[in-house]
C-alpha positions, 0 to 999 in steps of 0.5 A, a space after each residue: 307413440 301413444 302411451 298404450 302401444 308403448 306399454 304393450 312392448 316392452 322394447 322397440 325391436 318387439 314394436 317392430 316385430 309385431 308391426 312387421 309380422 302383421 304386414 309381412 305374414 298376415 297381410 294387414 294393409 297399413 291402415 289397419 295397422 295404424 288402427 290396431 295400434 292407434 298410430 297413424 298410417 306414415 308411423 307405421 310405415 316408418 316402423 317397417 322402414 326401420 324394420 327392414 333396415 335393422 335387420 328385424 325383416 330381412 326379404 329373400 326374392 325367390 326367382 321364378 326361374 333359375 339362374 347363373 349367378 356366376 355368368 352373371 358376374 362374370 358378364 358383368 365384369 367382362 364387359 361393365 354391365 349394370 346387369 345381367 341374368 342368366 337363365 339356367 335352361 338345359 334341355 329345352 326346346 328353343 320356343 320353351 327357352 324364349 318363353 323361360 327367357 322372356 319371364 326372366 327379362 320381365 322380372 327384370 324390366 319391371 324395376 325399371 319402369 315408371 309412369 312418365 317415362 318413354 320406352 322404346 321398343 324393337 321387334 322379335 320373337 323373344 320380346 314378343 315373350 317378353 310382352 307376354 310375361 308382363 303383369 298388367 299394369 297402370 302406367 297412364 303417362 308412360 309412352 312406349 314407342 316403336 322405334 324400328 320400321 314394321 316386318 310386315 305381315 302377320 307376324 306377331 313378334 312384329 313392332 307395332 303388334 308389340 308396341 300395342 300389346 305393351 301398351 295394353 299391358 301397361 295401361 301406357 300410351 302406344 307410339 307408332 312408326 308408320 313404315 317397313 323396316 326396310 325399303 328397296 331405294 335409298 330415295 324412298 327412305 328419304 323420302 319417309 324420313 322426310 315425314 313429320 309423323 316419323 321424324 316425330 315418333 323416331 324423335 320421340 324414341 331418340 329420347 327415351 329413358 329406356 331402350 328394349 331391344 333383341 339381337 339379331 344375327 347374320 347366320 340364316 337359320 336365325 335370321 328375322 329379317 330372313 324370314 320377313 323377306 327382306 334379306 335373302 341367304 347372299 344376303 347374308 353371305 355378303 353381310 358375313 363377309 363384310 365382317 357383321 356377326 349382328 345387329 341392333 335396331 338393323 345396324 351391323 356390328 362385327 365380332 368387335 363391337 365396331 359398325 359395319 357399313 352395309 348396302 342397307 344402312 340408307 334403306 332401314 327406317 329406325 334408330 341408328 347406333 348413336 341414337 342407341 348410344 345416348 339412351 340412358 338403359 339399353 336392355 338387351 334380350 337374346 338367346 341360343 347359342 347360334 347367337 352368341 358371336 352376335 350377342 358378344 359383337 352387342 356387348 362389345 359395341 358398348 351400347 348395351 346396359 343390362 343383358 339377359 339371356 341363357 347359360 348355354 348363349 352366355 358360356 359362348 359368349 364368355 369362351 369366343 371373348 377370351 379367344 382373338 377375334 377372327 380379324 385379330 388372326 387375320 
């Protein structure tokens, strides 16, 4: 350390203050530091360093959004997540919660990524908000690929329009799977397996680092796939009664995490519950109460790292997991 910085301090801990004060509060880059003291540019970032490690800075992270810290643990114990965030929304309206959740998963998507990596993404409305609460970014070898068929139409919580708007987002390269989610001939699915562009894309997404996905549920009144016109409501009725509370990437689960065999399985064009099982991070978003048995049934299944979601959809989800699932009773 040159003999002149080191004379205007007395101890260490006033170098490390006055190094900290100056890149913390008033926002000096580091290169003005190293000039203002006549260090260089990795001494002073080596000061900060051990400023924060001796306790001299000490950062708080003020959430934009409030949480539940304690459904936060309690999720995280009951079912050995990485994480969990719980947004305390009371009184919202359903589109102001999927806004407020899609902030919330955006906070904490973004720890997660880096350039290089390969993130596979579903469809849905509250990953549409997801997409939307992003900053912009510049991940140019980041890969961020469709890994579920296309609702069709103009929706824009659709896969592709998300992939694209990720995409954009992020200054990454966007991959897309050319098919609809689902078609009406086992055939036809085949057939579209079959293709090198899809089995390319579907490999691509087998790899992934990490995997961004909703939760979908068998109750009509949420159902994406109904609305889309893929499932009618004896649809749903008869996926009720074979046991499926919800879905991944269009893959039943029961209220026990277990797959359920549907007449759909060998039509839907997108990753299956082991492709989803060998991603290293699985994130899940969903919220509303009315998707709590499916969001439980994701939990249970084991396939899921991470879950953010809301205070009213995680209470539920922590009262219907102490209870015995319905085939338990039966």
């Amino acid at each position: 350390m040159p003999r002149r910085t080191s004379s205007l301090f007395p101890t260490r801990e006033e170098l490390l203050a006055y190094v900290a004060s100056l890149y913390y509060q008033r926002g000096w880059d580091q290169a003005r530091i190293a000039r203002r003291l006549g260090l260089s540019r990795s001494m002073v970032s080596r000061l900060l360093s051990e400023a924060r490690r001796k306790g001299i800075v000490q950062i708080h992270i003020r959430w934009p959004v409030k949480t539940v810290p304690h459904l936060e643990s309690q999720l995280m114990e009951a079912f050995s997540l990485q994480g969990a965030r719980v947004l305390d929304a009371e009184n919202s309206s359903y589109r102001e919660l999927l806004g407020q959740l899609g902030k919330l998963a955006a906070l904490e998507v973004l720890p997660h990524l880096r350039d290089g990596m390969t993130v596979a993404v579903t469809w849905g409305t509250t990953l549409w908000e997801v997409v939307q609460a992003l900053p912009s970014s510049s991940y140019p070898r980041l890969r961020i690929v469709q890994c579920l068929g296309a609702l069709g139409g103009r929706q824009p919580c659709d896969t592709p329009a998300i992939v694209r708007k990720l995409a954009e987002t992020l200054g990454a390269q966007g991959y897309y799977l050319h098919a609809p989610v689902m078609v009406e001939r086992e055939e036809v699915a085949q057939r579209l397996l079959e293709e090198r562009a899809i089995q390319e894309v579907l490999d691509l997404a087998r790899s992934a680092d990490l995997l961004l996905v909703g939760i979908g549920t068998t109750q009509a009144e949420a159902s994406s796939l109904k609305r889309a016109g893929y499932l009618s409501d004896e649809d749903l009725a008869e996926l009720r009664r074979r046991g499926a509370v919800g879905y991944l990437c269009g893959r039943y689960l029961d209220l026990n995490g277990c797959p359920v065999s549907t007449p759909f399985d060998r039509r839907t064009i997108g990753l299956t519950l082991e492709d989803i099982r060998r991603i290293p991070c699985v994130i899940a978003v969903a919220g509303g109460t009315v998707k709590a048995p499916a969001i439980l049934a994701a939990l249970r299944s084991g396939l899921i790292d991470i879950l953010i979601t809301d205070k009213g959809a995680a209470t539920e989800v922590l009262n219907l997991h102490l209870q015995r699932s319905p085939e338990a009773r039966g």
